[in-house]
N, C-alpha and C positions, 0 to 999 in steps of 0.2 A: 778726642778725635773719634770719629762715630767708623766702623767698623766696615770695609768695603764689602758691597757684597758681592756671592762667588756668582760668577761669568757662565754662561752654557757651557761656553768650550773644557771650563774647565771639569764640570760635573759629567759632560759628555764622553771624556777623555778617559774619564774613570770607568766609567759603567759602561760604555758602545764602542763596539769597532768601527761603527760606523752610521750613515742618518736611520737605516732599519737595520742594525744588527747586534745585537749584544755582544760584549766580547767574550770568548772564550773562557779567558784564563779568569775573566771577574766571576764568570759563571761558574767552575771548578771549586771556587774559595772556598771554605764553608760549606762544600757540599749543597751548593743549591738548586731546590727546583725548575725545570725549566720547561714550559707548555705552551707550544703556538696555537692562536686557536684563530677562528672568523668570525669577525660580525658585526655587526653593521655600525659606524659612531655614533651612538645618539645616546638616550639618557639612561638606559639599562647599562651598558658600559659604563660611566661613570660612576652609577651606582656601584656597581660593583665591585669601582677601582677605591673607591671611599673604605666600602665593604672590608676592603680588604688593609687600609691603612687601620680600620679600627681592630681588626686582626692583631695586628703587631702592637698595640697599643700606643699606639703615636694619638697626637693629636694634631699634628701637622704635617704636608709633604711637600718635598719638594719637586719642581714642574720648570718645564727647559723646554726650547725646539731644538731639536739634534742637524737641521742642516749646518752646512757652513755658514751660508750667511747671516744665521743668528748666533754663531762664536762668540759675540761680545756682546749677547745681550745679556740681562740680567737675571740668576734665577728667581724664582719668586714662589715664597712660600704660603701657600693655601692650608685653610681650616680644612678638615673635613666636613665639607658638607658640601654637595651636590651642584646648587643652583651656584655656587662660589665658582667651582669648577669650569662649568659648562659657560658662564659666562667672559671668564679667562679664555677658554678656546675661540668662545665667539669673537674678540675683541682682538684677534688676531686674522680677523680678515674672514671673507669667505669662502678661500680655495683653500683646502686641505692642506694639511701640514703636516709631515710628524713632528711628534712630541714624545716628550719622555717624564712619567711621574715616578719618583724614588723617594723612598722613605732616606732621613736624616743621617745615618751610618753607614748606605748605599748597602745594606744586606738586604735590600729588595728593592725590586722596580717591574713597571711597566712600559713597555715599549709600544705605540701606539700608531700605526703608518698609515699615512695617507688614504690606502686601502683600504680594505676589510683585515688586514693579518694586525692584529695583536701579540705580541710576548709577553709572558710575565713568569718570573725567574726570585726564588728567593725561598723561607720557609715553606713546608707542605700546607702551614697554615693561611698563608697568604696566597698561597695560590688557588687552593680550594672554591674560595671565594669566589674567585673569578672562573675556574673552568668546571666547578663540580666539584663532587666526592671524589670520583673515581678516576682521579689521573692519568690512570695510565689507557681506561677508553677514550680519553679525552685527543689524549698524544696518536693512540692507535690512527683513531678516525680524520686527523689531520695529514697523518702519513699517506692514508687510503685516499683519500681527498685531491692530495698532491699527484697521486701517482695518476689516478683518475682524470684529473682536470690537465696536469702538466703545466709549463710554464716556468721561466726561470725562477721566478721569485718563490712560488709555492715550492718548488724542487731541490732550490734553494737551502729556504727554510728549514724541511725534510732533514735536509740532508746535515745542515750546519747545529741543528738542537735532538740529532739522532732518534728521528719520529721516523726514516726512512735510512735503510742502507745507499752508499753509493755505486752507480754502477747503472748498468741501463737496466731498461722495464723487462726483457725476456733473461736478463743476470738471476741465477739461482744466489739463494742467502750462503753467508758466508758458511763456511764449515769451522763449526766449534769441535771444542774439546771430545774426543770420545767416553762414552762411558768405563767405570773402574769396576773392580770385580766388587764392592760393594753392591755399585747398581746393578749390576750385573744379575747377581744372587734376589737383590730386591723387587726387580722387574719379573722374575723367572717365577718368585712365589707370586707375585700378582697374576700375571696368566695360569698358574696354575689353580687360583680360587675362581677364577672365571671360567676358563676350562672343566677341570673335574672339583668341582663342589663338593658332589659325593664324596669325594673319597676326601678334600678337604676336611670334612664337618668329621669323618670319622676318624684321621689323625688326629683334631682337635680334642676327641672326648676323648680320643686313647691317652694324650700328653697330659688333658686332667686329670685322669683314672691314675695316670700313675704319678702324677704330682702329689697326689692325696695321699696314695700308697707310701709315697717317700715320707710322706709329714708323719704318720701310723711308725714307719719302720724306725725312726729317728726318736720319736714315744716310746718304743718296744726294745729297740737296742742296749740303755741303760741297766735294761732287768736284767741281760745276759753278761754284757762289758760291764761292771762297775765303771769303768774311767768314760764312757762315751756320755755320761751326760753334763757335760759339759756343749757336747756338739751343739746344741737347738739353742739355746742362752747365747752362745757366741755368734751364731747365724742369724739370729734375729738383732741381734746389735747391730751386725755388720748392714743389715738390710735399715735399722734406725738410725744410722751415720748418714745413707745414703739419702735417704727422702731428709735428714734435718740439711743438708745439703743442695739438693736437687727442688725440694719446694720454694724456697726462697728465692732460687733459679730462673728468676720468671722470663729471661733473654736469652734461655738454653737453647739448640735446637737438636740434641740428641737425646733420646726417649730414657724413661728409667730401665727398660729392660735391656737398653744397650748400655746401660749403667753398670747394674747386675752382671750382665756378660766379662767386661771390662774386669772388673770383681773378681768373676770366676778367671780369668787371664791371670789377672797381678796372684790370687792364692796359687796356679800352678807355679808360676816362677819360681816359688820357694827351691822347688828340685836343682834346674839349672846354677841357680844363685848359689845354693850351698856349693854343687859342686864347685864352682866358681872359686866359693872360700875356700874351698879342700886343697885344689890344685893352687892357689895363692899360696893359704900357711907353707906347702908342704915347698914349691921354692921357696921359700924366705927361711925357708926350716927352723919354722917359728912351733910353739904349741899349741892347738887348736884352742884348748881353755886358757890359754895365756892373754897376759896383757895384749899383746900385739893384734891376736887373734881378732878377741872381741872389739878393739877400736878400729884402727886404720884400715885392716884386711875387711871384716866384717861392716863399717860404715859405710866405705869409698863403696862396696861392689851393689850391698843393697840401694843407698840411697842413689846410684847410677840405673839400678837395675831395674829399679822401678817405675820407670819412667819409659823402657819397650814398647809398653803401648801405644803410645806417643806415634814412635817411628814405625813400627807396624801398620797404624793408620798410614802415616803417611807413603807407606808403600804399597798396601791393599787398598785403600780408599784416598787414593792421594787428591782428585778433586770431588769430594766430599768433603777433606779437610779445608778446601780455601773457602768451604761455605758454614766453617764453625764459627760460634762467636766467644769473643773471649772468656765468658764463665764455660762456655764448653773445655777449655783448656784445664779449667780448676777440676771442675768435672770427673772428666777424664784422668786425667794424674790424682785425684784422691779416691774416683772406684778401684784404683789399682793399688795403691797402697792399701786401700782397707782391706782387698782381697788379701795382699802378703800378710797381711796383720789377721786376718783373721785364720789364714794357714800355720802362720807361728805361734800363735797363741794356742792356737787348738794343741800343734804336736808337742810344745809344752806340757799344756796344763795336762791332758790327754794323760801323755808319759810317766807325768811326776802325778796322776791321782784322782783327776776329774775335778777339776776345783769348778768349782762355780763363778763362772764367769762375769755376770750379770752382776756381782758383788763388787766387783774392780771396778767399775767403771763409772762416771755421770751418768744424768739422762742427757747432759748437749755434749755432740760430739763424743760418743762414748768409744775408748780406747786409749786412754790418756794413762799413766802409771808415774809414781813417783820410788824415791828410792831415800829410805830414811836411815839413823841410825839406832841403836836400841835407847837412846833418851828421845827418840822421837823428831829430831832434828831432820828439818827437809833437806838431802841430800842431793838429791837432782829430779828435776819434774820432765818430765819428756809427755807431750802431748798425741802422742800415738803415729804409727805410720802414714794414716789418712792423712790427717790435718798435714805434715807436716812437707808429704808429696805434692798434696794439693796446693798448698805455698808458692809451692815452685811451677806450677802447673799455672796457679795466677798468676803469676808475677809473667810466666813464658808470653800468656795470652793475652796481656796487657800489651806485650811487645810487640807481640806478631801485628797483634788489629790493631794496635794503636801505634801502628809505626807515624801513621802522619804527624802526629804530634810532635816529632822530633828523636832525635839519635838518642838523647835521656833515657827514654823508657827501657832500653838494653843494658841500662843497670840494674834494672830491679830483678832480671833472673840471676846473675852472681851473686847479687847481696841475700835472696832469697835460699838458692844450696849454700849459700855459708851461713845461713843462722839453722837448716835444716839439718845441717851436717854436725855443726857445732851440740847442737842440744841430742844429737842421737850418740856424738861422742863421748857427749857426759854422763848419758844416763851408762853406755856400757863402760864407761871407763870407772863409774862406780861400782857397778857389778862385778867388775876386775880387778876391786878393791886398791884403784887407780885413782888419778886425779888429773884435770890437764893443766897444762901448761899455763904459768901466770898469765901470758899476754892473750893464751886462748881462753880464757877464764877470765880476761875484761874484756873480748869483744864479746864471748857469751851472755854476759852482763850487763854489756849494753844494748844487746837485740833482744832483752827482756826475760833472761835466764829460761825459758819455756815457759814462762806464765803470761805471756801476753800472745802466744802465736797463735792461740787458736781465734782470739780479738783480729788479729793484725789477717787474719784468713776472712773473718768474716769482713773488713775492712775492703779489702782488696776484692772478697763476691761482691759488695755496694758499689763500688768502683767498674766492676767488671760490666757490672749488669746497668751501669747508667751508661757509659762506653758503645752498650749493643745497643741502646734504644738509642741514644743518637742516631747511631748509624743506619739502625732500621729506618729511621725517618727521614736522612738523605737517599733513601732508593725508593720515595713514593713515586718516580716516576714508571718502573714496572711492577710493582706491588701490591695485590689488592686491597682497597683501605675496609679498616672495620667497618661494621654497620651501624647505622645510627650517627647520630652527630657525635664528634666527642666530646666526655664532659669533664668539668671542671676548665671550662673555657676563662672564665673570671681570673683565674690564675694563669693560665696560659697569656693572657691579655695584658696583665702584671708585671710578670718576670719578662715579656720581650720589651714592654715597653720603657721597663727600668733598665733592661740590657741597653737598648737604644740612647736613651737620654744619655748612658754612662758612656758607653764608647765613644763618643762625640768629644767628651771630655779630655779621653787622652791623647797627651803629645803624638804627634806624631817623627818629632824629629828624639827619642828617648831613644835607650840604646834597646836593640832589636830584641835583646831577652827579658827586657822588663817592660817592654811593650806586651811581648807575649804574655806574659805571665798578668799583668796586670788586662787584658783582654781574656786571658783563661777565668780570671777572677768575675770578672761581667756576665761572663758568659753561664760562669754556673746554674742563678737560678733558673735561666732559661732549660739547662739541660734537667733539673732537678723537676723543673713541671711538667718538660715534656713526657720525660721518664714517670711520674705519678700520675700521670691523665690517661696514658698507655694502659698504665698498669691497671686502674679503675675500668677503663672502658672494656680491657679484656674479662675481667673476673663481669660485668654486665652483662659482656656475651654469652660466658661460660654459665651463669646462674639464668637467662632464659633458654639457653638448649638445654640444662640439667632440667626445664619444664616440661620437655619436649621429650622426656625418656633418655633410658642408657644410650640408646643407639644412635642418637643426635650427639649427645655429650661426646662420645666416644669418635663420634666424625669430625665433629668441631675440635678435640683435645689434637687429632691427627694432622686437619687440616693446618691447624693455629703452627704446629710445627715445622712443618713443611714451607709454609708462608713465612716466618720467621729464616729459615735458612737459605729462601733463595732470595730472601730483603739483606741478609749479609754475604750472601755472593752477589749484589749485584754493588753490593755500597765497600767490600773488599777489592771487586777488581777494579776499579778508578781509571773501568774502560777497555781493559783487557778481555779477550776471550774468557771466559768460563762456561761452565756445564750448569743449568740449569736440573735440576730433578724435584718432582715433576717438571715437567715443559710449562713454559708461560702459557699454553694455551688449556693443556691439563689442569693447571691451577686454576686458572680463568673458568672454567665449567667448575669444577669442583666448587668454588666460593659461590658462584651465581646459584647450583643446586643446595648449595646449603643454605645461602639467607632466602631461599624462597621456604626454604622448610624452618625457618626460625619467624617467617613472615616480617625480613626487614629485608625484601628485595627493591625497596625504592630509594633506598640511600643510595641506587649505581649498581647492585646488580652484586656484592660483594658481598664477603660476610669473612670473617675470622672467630676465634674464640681462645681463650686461654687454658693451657692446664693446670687451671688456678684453685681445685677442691679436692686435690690432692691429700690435703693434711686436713681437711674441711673438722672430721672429727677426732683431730691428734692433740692433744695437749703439752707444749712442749716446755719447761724451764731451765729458766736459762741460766746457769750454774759453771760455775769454773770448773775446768776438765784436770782437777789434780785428785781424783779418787785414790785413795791406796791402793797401791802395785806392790810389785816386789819389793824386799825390806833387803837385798843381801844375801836371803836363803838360796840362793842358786835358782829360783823361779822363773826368773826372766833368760834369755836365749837368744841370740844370733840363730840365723836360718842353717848354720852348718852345726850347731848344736844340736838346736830341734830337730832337723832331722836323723840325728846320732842318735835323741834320747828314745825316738819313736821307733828306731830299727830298733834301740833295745828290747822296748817297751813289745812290740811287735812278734818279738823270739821266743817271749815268754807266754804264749798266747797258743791254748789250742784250737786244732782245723774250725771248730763252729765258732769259738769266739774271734779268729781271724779272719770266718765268714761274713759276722756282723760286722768286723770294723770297718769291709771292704763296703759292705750295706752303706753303713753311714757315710762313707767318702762317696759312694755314687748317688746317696742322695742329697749331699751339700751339693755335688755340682749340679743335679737336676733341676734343686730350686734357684740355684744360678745362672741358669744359661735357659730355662725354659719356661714359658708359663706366667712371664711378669708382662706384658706386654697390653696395651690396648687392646680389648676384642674388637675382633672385625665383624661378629654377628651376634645378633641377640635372637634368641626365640619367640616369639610373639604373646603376651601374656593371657591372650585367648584360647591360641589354639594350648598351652602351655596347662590351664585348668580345666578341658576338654580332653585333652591326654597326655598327662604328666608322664608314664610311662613310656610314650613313643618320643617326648622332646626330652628324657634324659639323657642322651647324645648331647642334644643342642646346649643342656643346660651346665655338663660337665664339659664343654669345648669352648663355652667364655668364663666357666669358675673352677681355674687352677687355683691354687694357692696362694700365687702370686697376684691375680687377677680378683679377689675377692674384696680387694678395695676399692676396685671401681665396678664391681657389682653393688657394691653399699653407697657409694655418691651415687650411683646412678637414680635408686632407689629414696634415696632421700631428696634430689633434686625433684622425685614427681611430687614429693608433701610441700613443694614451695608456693607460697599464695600467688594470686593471679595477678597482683600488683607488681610482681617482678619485671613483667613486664612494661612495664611503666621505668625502665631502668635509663632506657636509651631513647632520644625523642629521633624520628625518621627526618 
């Protein structure tokens, strides 16, 4: 029996509210694009609706009239190829009609009306095709168009695929969100560099002078302190945690120097936390070096405690936070752990002698310690404070942005503090010459005793960071797209088209959670190319502005972020109010002034870039993080120890060498809170060997200490051959 084929009414039913309207909720699905545009039906239209099926990698579409009175006709599916098309429409008469073309899994279509108004609603890839690069001039000028001309239909339109607010034409725009004392603070120093310059450029060399100063005093303090050299080894780990983290980051939208800051947050906390543990032991009138001490008092408060930054944002920068994306969360929760970790470690090793730091640890993820016995037996491995906050920092941030996915994903932060909990309880329960409990000692066991959790972190970054480019790419309808074509289309071409074929395939009467899961499964390669086409196209960007000088680089690495975070507040709020920063139309200049200075202003007027040469010259290997730690010797430390052993340590200490050790503690925080940031100005390399002496202001106010890594990409990006440019075709 030959197979009936499906009806308009019933394709129509699926994909339209009605004979010109898409519906709604088909359009919400899947986050997809949706762009009305005008213009006239003849054979560039079709071109382009072809265009756009070979996008998705179909070779076929399907094609319907959306009135009622072809309800029962038959759909009919056409090749891609043009004169097929056009002679289909012809063959229906010659009074206009709408019609409707959709791809075979209905994740995309074209809606086609009698008129001049077209829609087309589906991937950014598909739509492109048909209205442009740059989608969101596309929407703008349709908005502008409607309000201009008027008319129910155009007004309509506007108003039903949110190119126009509703309300009447003298109606002022809706009132969003007010700004937070983040933006607040952010906005204040922008008018101030606009405003007074002067005095800008001269804070800038004052905060290098004395960045420099601090890197000198941190060199010189060892000679006085024997125990302070330890300081610089452990601050420069804590800073190569951060970039082995934050580089592979590539869907972050929080800078490395708010990284660094975060850092310097979680190392003060040590103070509060101990006390925390003091007043705990001391009701439970337990003994601070006791069993009890080191595990339950000292795990429960650090590993809660660590995580303040969290809620801090979200009370100081509360709508900043609905524009992170979920590797911001990991982020975030593991700057702040390394901070604690790099505070306890310090008032340890400090205490008990100046160990050298840099000897404990890997080069990936360094801060990892194990605890043996004296035949050498691995007793407990504990992966370091970072890794193991960050954990939980993933696992939170996978929940928060990825709630649409389903109620699920709220498991993964419990399960995440109980294996972070778990592996922090073993390492001090060993040090306490303890052991836990059988049953906590086979869930331990099962969440991979701490040898897999620094794997199961960078699992969950892959995870995090494929998660945000999705999402990045259902908000191309206010977002400005990169420049240039993007590439590795072949594969993009691949993976939807084998997505398509597949979903077709499954049931649809299967129970609703192995439909999902078996559509999650479809879906991936799609997400897996989209995610690798982003991430190429951006390092393209980033390698012809590094042609173009620091000062390009340095705008593109700013811009590319800022684009990034208002592409996840717009694909976060699923419609709600939020706060844009910059404003959509501040972005909109800012992209259009940058690709004309990259010279790819005809892709639409648009340009991004990645902060993808970061590690450009870092060499990293990738090595399991069980370096030898503490063996038992009383080495390792809860935060209500350390700070015990360092007021010792501290007592014993005369007025100058208590002057130095104050030196070296004001200069951790310096190079943590100041100096690591994008420069916002570069010196000009002419006037710079014309008189080096009047631009050494200029030249110490973009090369802090922290900042001398992206004076060196910048630098290397001018040796790049001229072919780079041949990266992106226009």
């Amino acid at each position: 029996m030959e197979e009936q084929a499906m009806l308009a009414r019933d394709l129509v039913l699926r994909v339209c509210a009605g004979a010109t309207e898409l519906d709604p909720q088909w359009v919400r699905a899947d986050g997809k694009v949706t762009t009305p545009f005008l213009v006239p039906r003849d054979r560039n239209l079709v071109r382009a609706v072809v265009a756009a099926g070979r996008a998705m990698g179909v070779d076929r579409l399907l094609v319907c009239r959306t009135r009622p009175e072809f309800s029962y006709d038959p759909v009919t599916e056409v090749p891609l190829d043009t004169d097929t098309l056009i002679d289909l429409v012809r063959g229906w008469g010659p009074v206009p009609t709408d019609f409707l073309v959709c791809v075979e899994d209905f994740s995309a279509a074209v809606l086609v009306t009698a008129d001049e108004l077209t829609v087309a609603a589906g991937p950014a890839d598909f739509v492109r095709e048909l209205v442009g690069a740059d989608i969101p001039q596309a929407r703008a000028h349709f908005g502008a168009r409607a309000r201009a001309e008027g008319g129910p239909v155009l007004t309509r339109a506007a108003q039903l695929y949110h190119c126009a607010e509703a309300g009447a034409r003298h109606a002022r725009g809706p009132r969003g969100p007010g700004p937070d004392l983040a933006e607040r603070l952010a906005r204040g120093l922008d008018r101030a560099r606009r405003s007074s310059p002067r005095a800008v450029r001269s804070l800038r060399a004052l905060r290098g002078a004395w960045g420099w100063l601090m890197v000198v005093a941190l060199l010189v303090a060892p000679l006085v302190v024997p125990g302070l050299e330890a300081v610089l080894p452990a601050l420069a780990a804590a800073f190569v945690l951060i970039l082995q983290l934050a580089w592979p980051a590539r869907s972050r939208t929080v800078s490395f120097a708010a990284l660094l800051r975060v850092a310097a947050f979680g190392a003060l906390l040590l103070w509060p936390l101990a006390l925390a543990e003091a007043a705990l032991v001391r009701l439970l009138g337990a003994d601070p070096y006791g069993v009890l001490g080191y595990t339950y008092v000292a795990v429960s408060v650090e590993e809660v405690g660590k995580l303040l930054p969290l809620l801090f944002l979200a009370l100081a920068a509360r709508r900043r936070l609905r524009r992170l994306a979920a590797v911001d969360f990991l982020l975030l929760a593991a700057a702040s752990g390394a901070g604690f970790q790099l505070a306890e470690r310090l008032l340890t090793e400090v205490s008990l002698g100046g160990r050298n730091l840099s000897m404990d640890v890997g080069p990936f993820l360094p801060g990892g310690s194990t605890v043996t016995d004296p035949a050498g037996t691995v007793l407990a491995v504990f992966s370091g404070h970072a890794v193991t906050t960050g954990l939980v920092g993933a696992a939170l941030g996978l929940a928060v942005v990825g709630r649409r996915y389903g109620a699920w994903v709220w498991f993964l932060p419990p399960v995440a503090m109980t294996l972070a909990f778990l592996e922090h309880l073993n390492l001090n329960a060993r040090l306490a010459n303890a052991a836990l409990h059988p049953a906590s000692d086979f869930a331990h066991g099962l969440l991979g005793g701490g040898v897999l959790t620094p794997w199961l972190l960078v699992l969950l970054l892959a995870c995090a960071v494929a998660m945000d480019y999705r999402m990045i790419a259902t908000a191309a309808e206010s977002t400005p797209p990169l420049p240039g074509q993007p590439p590795l289309a072949r594969l993009r071409r691949w993976a939807r088209g084998r997505s398509v074929a597949m979903r077709v395939r499954v049931p649809a009467d299967i129970a609703p959670l192995f439909r999902r899961m078996a559509l999650s499964w479809v879906d991936l390669p799609v997400t897996l190319a989209t995610t690798l086409s982003t991430i190429v196209h951006e390092l393209a960007v980033a390698a012809i502005a590094a042609r173009r000088g620091p000062g390009v680089l340095c705008d593109t690495w700013r811009f590319l972020r800022r684009r990034r975070g208002n592409a996840m507040g717009e694909a976060r709020s699923a419609g709600r109010p939020w706060r844009h920063h910059p404003s959509q139309e501040e972005l909109t200049r800012q992209a259009r002034e940058l690709a004309r200075r990259l010279g790819l202003a005809a892709t639409g007027g648009v340009t991004g870039a990645m902060a993808a040469m970061y590690a450009a010259g870092m060499y990293v290997i990738v090595t399991a993080p069980v370096a030898p730690g503490p063996d038992g010797d009383g080495r390792a430390a809860y935060a209500f120890v350390a700070l015990d052993r360092i007021q010792g340590w501290l007592g014993g200490l005369t007025a100058v060498e208590s002057a130095w050790a104050a030196v070296a503690l004001v200069a951790v925080l310096t190079l943590l809170l100041s100096g690591n940031g994008v420069p916002h100005a570069h010196p000009r390399m002419r006037e710079f060997l014309r008189a080096p002496t009047a631009n050494t202001g200029a030249i110490l106010g973009m090369l802090a200490p922290g900042q001398a890594g992206y004076a060196a990409l910048g630098l290397v990006g001018l040796l790049l051959p001229r072919r780079v440019d041949r990266f992106l075709v226009r």
